[in-house]
N, C-alpha and C positions, 0 to 999 in steps of 0.2 A: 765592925768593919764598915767604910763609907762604901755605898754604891756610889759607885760613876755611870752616868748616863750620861755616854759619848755618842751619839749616831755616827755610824758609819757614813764614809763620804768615797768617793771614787779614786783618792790619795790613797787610800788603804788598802791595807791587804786585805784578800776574800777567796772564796772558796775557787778551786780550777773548774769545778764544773757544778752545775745544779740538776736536781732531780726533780722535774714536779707532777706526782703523783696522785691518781686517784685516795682519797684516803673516806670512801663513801662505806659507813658504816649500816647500808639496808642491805647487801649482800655481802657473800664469802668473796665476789671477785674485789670489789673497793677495798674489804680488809685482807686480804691478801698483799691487792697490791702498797697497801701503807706497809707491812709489816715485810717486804721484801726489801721497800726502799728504805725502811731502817736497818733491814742487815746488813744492806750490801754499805749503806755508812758505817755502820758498826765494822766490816772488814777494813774497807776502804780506808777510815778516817777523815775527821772533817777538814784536811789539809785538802783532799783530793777530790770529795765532794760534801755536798749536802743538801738540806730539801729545801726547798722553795715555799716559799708560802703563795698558793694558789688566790686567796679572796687579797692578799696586797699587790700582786699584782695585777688582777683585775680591777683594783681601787689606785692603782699609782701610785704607793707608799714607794717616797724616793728612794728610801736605801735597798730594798726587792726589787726595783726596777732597776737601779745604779749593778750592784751584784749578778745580775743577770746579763747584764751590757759588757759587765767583765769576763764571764764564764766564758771560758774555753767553749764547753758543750754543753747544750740544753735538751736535759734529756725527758718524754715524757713518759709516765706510766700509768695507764688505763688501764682498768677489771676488763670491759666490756664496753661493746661497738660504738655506744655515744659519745667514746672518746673525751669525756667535759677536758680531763686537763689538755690535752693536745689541743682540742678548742679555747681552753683560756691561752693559751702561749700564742696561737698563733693571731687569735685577735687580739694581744698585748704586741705582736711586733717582730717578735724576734725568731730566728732559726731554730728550727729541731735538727738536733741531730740525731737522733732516733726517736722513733713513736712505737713504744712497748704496747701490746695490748692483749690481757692475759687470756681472754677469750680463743682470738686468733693466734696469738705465738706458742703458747703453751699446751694449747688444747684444753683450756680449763672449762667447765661446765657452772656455770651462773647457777646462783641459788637466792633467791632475794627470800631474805630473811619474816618478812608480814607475810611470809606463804604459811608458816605454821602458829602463827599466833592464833590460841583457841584451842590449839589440836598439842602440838608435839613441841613444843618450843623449848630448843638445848640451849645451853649456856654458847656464847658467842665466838670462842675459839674449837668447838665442837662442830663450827660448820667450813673452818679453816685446816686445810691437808698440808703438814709440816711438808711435804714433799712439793706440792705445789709452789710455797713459798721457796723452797729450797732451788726452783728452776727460775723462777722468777727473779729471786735475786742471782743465779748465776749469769740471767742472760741481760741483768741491768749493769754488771761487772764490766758482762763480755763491751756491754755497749761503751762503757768509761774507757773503757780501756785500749778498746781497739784505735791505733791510730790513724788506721786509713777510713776512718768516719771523719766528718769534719768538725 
């Protein structure tokens, strides 16, 4: 089978909305919120939305920045208060239409992971709460979906 490597161009079709997420693997809050913003694509579909790539658009890769220009809604999701994605969007330019942050929205409790190295160190989905994910992706849904967001 030939690969085609077409670049996307702003003639084309793209996703209605973008998600661009924490996906910081030193605590449960950054792997939470990767693994929310993948279910709630996984519900969703990628007709409706999908993820962003955070380091292309802090770098200006044309077709992430072009995709972003076209979304509907730009949505951010943060573990915890230093916010980095809601900071790369807003110093790329563009509108949030929500800024998730699982710290504050959810009530989740930070665990940065080099706290037990040495000592207690569990496999990497043992410091991730199925339930936490499970709010996180409803209230990344709620935010697609709601139409009176802009």
């Amino acid at each position: 089978m030939a690969q085609t490597n077409k670049e996307w161009n702003e003639s084309m079709l793209s996703h209605e909305n973008i998600i661009y997420a924490c996906f910081g693997g030193l605590s449960n809050t950054g792997i939470t919120a990767a693994l929310a913003s993948l279910e709630a694509v996984k519900e969703l579909g990628l007709t409706k939305v999908s993820i962003g790539c955070l380091a292309g658009l802090s770098t200006k890769v044309p077709p992430v920045i072009g995709k972003t220009k076209v979304a509907k809604k730009v949505i951010t999701v943060d573990g915890c208060p230093m916010e980095c994605s809601r900071k790369v969007v807003d110093e790329a330019g563009f509108k949030i239409a929500k800024s998730i942050v699982l710290v504050r929205d959810i009530d989740m409790k930070k665990k940065a992971l080099h706290e037990d190295i040495g000592k207690n160190l569990r496999s990497v989905m043992e410091y991730v709460l199925e339930e936490d994910v499970k709010k996180a992706k409803e209230l990344i849904i709620e935010s697609i979906l709601n139409e009176n967001q802009p």
